[in-house]
DRENRO-920824 format. One record per atom (N, C-alpha, C): residue number from 1; residue in one letter; x, y, z; atom name. Coordinates in steps of 0.05 Angstrom, whole numbers, plus 5000, padded with zeros to 4 digits. Layout:
{num = NUM residu = A xx = X yy = Y zz = Z atome = CA}
...
This chain:
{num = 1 residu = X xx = 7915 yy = 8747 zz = 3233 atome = N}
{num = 1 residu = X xx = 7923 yy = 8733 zz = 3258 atome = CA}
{num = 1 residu = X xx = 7927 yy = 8754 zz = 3279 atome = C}
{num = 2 residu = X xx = 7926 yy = 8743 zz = 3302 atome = N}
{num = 2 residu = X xx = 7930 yy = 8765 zz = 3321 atome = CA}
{num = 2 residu = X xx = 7959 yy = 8770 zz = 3336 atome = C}
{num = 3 residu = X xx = 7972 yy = 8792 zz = 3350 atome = N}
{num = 3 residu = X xx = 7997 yy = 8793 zz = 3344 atome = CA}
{num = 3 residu = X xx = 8009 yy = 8776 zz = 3370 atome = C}
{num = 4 residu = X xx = 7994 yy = 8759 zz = 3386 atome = N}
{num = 4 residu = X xx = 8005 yy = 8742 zz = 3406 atome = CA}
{num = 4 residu = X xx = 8017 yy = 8715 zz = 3387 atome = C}
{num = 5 residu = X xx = 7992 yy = 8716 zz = 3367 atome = N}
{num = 5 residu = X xx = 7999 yy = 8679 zz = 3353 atome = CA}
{num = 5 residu = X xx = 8026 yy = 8689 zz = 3330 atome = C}
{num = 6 residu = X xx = 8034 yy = 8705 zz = 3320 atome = N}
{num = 6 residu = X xx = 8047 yy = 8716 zz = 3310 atome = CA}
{num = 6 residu = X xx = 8083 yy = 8720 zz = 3328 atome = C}
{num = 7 residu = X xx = 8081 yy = 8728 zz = 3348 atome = N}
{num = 7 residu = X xx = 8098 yy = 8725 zz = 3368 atome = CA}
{num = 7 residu = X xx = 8107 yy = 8700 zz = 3380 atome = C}
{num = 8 residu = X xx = 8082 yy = 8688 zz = 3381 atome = N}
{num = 8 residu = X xx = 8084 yy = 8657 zz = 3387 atome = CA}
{num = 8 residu = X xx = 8096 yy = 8638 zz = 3365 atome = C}
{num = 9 residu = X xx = 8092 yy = 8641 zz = 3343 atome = N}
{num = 9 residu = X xx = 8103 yy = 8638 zz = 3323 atome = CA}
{num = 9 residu = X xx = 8135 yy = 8634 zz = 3320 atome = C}
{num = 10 residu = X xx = 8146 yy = 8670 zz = 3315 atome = N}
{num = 10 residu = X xx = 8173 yy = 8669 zz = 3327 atome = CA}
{num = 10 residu = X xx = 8189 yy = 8660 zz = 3340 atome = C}
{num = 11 residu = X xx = 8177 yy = 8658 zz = 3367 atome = N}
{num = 11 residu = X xx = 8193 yy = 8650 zz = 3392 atome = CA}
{num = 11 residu = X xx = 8196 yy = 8622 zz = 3382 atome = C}
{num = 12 residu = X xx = 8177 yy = 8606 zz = 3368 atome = N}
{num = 12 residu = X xx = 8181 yy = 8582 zz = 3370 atome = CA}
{num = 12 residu = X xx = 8206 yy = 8577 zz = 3336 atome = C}
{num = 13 residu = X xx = 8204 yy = 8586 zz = 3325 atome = N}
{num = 13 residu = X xx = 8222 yy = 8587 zz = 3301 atome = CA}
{num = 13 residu = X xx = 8254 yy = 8601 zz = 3314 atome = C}
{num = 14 residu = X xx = 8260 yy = 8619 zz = 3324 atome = N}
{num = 14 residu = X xx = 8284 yy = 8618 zz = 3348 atome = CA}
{num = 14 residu = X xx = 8284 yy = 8597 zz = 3368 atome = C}
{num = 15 residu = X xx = 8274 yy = 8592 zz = 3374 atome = N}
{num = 15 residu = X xx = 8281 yy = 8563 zz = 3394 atome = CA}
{num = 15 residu = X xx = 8285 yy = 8549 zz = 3376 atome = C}
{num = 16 residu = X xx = 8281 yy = 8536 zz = 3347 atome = N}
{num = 16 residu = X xx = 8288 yy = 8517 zz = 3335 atome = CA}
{num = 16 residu = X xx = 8316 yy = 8519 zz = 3324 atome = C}
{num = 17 residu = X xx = 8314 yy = 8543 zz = 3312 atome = N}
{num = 17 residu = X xx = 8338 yy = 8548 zz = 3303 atome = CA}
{num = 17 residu = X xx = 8362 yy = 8553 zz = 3321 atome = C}
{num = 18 residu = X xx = 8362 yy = 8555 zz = 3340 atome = N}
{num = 18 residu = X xx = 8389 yy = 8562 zz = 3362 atome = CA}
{num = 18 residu = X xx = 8383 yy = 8522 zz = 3368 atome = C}
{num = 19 residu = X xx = 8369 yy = 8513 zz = 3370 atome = N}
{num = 19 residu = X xx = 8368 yy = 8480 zz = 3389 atome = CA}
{num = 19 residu = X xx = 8389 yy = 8475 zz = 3358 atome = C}
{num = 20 residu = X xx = 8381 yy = 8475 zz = 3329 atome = N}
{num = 20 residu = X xx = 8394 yy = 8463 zz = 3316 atome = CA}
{num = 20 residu = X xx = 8423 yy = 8474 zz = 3310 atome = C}
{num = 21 residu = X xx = 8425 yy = 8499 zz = 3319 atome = N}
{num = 21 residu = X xx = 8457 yy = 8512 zz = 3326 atome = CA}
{num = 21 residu = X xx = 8471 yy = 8506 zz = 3337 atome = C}
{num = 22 residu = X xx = 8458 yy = 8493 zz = 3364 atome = N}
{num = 22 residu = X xx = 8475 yy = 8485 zz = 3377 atome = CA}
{num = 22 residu = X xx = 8484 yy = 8449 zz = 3380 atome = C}
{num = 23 residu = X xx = 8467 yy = 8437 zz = 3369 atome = N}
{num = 23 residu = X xx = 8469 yy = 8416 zz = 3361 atome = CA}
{num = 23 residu = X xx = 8491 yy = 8408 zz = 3343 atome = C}
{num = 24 residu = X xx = 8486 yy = 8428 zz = 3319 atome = N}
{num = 24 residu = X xx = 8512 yy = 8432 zz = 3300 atome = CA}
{num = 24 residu = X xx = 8540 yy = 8432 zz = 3302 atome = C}
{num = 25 residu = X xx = 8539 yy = 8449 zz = 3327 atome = N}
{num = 25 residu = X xx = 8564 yy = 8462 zz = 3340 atome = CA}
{num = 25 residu = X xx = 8574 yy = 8438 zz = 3357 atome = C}
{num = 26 residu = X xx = 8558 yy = 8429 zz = 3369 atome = N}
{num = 26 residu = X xx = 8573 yy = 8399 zz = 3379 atome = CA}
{num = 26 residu = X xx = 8582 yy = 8383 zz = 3358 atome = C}
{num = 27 residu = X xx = 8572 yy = 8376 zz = 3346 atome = N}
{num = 27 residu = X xx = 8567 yy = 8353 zz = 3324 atome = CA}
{num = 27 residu = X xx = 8606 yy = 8372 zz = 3315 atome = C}
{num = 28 residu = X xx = 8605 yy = 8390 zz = 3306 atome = N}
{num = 28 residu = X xx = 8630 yy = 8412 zz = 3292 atome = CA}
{num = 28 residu = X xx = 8653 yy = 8401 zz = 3318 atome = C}
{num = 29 residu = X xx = 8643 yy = 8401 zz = 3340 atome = N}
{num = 29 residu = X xx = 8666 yy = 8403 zz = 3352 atome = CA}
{num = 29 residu = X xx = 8675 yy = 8369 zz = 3354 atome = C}
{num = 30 residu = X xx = 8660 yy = 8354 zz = 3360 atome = N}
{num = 30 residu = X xx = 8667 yy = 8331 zz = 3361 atome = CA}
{num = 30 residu = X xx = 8678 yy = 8328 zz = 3346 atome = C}
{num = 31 residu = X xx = 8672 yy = 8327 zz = 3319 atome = N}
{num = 31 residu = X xx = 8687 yy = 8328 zz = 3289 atome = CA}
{num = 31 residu = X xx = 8718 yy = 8329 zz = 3295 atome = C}
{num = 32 residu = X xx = 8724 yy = 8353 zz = 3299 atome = N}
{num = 32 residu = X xx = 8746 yy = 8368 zz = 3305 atome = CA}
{num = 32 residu = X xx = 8764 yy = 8348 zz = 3321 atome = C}
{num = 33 residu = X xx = 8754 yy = 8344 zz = 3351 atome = N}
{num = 33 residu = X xx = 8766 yy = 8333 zz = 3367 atome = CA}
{num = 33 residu = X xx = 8778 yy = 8297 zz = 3360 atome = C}
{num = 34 residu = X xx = 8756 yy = 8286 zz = 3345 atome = N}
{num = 34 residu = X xx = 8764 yy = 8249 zz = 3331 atome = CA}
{num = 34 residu = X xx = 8786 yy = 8259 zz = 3310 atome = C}
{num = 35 residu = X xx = 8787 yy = 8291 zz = 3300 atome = N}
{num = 35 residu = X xx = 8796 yy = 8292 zz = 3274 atome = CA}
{num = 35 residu = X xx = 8834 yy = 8289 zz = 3282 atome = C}
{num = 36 residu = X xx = 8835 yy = 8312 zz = 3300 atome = N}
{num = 36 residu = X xx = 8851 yy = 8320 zz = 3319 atome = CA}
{num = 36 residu = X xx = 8865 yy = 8293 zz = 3327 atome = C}
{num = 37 residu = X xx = 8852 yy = 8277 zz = 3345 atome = N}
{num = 37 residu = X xx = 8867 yy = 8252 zz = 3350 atome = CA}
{num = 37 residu = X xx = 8872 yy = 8232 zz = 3330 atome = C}
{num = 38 residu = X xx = 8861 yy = 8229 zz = 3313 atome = N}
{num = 38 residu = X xx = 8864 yy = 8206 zz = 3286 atome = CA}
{num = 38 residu = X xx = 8886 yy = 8228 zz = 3277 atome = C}
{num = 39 residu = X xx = 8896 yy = 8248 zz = 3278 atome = N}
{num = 39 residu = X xx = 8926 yy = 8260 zz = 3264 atome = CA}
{num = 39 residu = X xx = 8943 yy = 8257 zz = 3278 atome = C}
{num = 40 residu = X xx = 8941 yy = 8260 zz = 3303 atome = N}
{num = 40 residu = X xx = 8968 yy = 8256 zz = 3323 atome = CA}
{num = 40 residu = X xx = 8973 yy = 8225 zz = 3322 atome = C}
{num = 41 residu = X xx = 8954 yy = 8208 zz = 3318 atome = N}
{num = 41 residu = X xx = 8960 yy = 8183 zz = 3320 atome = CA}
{num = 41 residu = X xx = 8976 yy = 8174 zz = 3298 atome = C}
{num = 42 residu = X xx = 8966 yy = 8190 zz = 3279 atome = N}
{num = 42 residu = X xx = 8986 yy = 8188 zz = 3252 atome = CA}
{num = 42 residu = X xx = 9010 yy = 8187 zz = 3248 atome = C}
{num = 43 residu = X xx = 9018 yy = 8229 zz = 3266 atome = N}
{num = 43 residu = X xx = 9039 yy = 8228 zz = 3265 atome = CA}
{num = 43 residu = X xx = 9062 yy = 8210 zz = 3286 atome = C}
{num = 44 residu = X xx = 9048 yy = 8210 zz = 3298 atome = N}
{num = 44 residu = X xx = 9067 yy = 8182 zz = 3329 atome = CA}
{num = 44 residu = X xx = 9069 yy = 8158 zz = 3316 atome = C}
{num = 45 residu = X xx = 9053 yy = 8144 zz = 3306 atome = N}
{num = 45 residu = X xx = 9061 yy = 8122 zz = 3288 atome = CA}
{num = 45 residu = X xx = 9089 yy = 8118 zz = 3269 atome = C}
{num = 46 residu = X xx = 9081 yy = 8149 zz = 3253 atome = N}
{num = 46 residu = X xx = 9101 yy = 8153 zz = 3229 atome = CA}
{num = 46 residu = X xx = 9127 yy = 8157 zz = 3244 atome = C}
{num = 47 residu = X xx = 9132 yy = 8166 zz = 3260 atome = N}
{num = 47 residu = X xx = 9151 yy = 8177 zz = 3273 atome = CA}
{num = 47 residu = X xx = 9172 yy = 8152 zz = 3295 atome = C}
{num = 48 residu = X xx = 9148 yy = 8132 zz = 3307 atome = N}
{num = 48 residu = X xx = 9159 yy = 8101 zz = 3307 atome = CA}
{num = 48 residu = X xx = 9170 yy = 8091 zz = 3283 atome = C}
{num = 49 residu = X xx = 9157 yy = 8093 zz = 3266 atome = N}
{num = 49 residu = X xx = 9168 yy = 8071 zz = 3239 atome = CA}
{num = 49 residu = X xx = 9191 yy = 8094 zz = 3231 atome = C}
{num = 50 residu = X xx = 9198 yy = 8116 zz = 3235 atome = N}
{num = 50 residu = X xx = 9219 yy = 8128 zz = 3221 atome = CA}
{num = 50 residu = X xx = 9242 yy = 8122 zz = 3242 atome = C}
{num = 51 residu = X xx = 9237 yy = 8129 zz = 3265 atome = N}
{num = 51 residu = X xx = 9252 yy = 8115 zz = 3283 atome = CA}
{num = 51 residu = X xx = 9266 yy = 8088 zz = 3275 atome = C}
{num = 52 residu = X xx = 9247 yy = 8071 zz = 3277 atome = N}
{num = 52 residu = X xx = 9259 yy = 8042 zz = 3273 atome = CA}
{num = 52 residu = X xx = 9269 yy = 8032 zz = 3247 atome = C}
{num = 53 residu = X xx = 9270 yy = 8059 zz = 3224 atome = N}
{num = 53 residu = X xx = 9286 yy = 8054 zz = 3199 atome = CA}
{num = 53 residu = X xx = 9264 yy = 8032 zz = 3191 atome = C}
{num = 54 residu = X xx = 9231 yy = 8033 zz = 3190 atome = N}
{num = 54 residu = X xx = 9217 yy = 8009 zz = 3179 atome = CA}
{num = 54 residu = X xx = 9194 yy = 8024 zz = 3161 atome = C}
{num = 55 residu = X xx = 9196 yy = 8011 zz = 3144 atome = N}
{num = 55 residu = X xx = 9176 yy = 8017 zz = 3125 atome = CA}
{num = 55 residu = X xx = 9141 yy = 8009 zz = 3139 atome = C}
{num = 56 residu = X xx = 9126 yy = 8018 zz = 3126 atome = N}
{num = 56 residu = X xx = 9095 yy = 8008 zz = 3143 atome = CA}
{num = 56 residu = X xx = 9094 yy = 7983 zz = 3139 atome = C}
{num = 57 residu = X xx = 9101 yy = 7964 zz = 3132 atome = N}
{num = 57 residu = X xx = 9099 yy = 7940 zz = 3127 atome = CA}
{num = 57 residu = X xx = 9110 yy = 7922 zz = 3142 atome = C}
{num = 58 residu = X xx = 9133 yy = 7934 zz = 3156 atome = N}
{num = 58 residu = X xx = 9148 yy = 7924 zz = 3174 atome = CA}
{num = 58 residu = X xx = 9145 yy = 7929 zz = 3208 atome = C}
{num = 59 residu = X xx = 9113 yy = 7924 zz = 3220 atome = N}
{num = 59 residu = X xx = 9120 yy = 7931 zz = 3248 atome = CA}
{num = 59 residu = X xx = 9142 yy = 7918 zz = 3266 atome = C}
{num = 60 residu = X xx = 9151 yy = 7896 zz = 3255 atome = N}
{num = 60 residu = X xx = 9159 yy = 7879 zz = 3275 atome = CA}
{num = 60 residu = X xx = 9190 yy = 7895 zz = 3286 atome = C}
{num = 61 residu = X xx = 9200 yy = 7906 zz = 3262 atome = N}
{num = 61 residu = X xx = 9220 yy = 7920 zz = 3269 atome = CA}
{num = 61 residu = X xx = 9213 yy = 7944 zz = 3293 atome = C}
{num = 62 residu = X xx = 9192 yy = 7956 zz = 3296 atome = N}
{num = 62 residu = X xx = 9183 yy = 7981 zz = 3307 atome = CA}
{num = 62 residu = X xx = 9179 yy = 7966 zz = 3343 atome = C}
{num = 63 residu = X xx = 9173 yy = 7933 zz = 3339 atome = N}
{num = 63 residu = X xx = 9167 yy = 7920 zz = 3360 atome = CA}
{num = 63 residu = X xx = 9190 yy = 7923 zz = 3376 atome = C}
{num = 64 residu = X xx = 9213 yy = 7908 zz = 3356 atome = N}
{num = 64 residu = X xx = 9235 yy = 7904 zz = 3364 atome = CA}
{num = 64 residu = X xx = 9249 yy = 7933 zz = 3376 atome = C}
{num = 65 residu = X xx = 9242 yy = 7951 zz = 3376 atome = N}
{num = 65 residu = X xx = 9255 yy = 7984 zz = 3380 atome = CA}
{num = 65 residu = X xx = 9241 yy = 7983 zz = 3403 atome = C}
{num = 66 residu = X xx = 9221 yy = 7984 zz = 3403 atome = N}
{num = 66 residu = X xx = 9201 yy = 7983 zz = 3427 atome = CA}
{num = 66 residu = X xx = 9214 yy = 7966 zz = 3453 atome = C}
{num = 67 residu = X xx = 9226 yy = 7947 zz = 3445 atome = N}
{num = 67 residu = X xx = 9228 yy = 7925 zz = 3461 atome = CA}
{num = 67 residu = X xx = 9259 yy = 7936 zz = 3475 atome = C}
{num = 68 residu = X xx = 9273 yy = 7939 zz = 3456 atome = N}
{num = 68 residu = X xx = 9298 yy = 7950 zz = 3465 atome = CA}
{num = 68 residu = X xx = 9297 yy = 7971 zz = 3484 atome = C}
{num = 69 residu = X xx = 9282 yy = 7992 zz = 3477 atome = N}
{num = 69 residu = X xx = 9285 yy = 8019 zz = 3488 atome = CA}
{num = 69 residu = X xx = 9266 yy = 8010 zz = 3519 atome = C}
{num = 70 residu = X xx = 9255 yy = 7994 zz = 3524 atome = N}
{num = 70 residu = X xx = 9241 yy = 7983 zz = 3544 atome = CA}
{num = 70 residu = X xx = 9258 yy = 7967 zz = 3561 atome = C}
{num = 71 residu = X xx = 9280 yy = 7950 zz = 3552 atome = N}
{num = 71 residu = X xx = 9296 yy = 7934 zz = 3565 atome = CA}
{num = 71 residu = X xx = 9323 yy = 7954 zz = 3573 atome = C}
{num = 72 residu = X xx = 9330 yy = 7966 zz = 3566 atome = N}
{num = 72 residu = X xx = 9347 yy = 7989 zz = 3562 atome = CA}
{num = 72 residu = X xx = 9342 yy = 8016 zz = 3565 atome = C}
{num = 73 residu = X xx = 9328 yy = 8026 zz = 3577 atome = N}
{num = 73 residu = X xx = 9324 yy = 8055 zz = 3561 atome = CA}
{num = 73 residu = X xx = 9344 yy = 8075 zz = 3579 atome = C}
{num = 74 residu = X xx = 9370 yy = 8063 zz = 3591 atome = N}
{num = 74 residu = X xx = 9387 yy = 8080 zz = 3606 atome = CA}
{num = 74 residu = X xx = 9410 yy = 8088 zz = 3580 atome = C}
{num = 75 residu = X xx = 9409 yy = 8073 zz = 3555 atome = N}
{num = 75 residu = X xx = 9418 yy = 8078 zz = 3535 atome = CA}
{num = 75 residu = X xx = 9418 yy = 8100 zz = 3522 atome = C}
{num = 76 residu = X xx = 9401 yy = 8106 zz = 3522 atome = N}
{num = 76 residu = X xx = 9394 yy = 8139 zz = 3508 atome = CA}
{num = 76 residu = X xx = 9402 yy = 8160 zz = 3531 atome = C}
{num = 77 residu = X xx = 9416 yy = 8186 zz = 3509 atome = N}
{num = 77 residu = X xx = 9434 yy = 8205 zz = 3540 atome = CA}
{num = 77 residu = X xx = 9404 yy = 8220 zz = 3539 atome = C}
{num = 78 residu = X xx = 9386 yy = 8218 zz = 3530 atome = N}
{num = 78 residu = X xx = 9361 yy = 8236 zz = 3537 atome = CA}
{num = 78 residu = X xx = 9338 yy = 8222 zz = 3547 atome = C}
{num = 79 residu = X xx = 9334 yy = 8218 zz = 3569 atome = N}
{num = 79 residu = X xx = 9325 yy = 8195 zz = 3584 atome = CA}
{num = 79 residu = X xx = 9290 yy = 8204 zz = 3587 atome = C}
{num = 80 residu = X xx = 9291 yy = 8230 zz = 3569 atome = N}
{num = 80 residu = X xx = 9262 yy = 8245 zz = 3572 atome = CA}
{num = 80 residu = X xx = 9253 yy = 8222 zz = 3548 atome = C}
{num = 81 residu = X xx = 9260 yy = 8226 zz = 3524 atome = N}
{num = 81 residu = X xx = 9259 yy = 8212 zz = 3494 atome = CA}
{num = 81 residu = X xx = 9251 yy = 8188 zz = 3498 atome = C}
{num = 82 residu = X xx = 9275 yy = 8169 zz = 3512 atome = N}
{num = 82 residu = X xx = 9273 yy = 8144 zz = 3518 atome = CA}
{num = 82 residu = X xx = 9235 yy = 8133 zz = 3525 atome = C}
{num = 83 residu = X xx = 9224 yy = 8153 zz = 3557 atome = N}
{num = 83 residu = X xx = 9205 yy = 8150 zz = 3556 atome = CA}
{num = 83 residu = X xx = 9185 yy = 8155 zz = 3545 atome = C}
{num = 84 residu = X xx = 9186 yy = 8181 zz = 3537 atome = N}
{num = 84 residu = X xx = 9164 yy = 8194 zz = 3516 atome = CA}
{num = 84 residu = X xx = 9161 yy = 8161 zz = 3493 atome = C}
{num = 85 residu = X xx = 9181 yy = 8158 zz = 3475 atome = N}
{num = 85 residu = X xx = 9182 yy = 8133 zz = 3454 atome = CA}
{num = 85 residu = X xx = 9171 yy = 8108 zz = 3474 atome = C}
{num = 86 residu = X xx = 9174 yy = 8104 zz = 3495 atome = N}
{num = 86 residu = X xx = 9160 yy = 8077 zz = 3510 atome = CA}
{num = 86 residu = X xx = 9136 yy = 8082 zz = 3515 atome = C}
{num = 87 residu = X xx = 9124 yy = 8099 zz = 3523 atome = N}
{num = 87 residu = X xx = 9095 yy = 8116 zz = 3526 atome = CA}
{num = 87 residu = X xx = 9088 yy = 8108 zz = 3501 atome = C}
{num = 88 residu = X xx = 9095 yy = 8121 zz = 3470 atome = N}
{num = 88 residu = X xx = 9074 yy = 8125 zz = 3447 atome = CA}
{num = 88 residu = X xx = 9080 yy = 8094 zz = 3445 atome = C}
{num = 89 residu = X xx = 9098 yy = 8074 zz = 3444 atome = N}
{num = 89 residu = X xx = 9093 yy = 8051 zz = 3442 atome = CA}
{num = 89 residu = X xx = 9074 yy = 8031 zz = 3445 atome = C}
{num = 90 residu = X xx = 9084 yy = 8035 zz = 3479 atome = N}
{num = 90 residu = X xx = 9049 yy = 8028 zz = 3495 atome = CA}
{num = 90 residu = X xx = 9026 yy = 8030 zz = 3483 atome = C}
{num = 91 residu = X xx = 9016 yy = 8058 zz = 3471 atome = N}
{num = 91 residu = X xx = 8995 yy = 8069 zz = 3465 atome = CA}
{num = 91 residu = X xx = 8988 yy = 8062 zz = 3440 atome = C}
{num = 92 residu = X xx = 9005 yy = 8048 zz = 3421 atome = N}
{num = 92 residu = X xx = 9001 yy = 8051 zz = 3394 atome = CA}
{num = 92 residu = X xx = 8997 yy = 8016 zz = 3402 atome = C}
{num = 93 residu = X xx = 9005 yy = 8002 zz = 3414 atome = N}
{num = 93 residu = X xx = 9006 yy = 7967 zz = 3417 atome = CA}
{num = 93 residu = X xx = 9026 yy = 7960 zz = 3405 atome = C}
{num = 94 residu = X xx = 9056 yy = 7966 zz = 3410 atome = N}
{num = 94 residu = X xx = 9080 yy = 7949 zz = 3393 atome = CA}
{num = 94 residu = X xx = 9087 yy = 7942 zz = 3418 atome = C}
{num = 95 residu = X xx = 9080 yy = 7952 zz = 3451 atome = N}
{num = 95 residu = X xx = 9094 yy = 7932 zz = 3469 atome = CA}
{num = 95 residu = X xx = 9081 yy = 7917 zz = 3482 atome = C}
């Protein structure tokens, strides 16, 4: 072969392999990022139901916390908490 088709060759076997690198690398990061939020969602959940003294079986109690801290939330002397807990509520659907 002559050393252009040989070169030509290469270049095209590096372009494949970096296109599928970087493809990967997305694919890796996305991964990461659904992985990342399906754990935080976890732990904010767990952390409602520990709150509301409810086992996972029990949202309604976690509703009811929700509901309180929403009608009330001058109750709590940490008025940061109060919202932060009305926020993940919102976000999780108990209000």
């Amino acid at each position: 072969m002559d050393g252009w088709l040989k070169t030509l060759i290469a270049g095209a076997c590096v372009v494949v392999i970096a296109g599928g690198g970087w493809y990967a690398w997305g694919e890796y990061s996305d991964y990461r990022e659904r992985t990342a939020k399906t754990d935080l969602i976890k732990r904010v959940r767990t952390e409602l139901f520990m709150l509301a003294s409810a086992s996972e079986s029990e949202p309604e109690k976690v509703r009811a916390m929700c509901s309180v801290i929403r009608e009330r939330p001058d109750t709590f002397s940490d008025e940061n908490f109060a919202a932060r807990t009305l926020r993940n509520c919102k976000a999780l659907g108990f209000i």
